[in-house]
Steps between C-alpha positions, in 0.01 A plus 500: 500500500760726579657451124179543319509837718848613458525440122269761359638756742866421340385480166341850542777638678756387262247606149464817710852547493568436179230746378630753706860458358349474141308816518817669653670409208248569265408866611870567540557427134159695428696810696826442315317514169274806521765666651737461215211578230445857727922565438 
């Protein structure tokens, strides 16, 4: 019982993170590019 618990917590903390980290990278890029196109 305690697995069936645990996993889905895990999984969503670790998907969480990895969203986080993508849409870091993604808006930084975003950022980097209109930032350019204004010089």
């Amino acid at each position: 019982m305690i697995i069936t618990i645990n996993t889905p917590v895990k999984t969503r903390f670790i998907a969480g993170k990895l969203l986080v980290s993508w849409l870091k990278r993604h808006l930084f890029s975003l950022v980097v590019e209109n930032i350019a196109k204004i010089k």
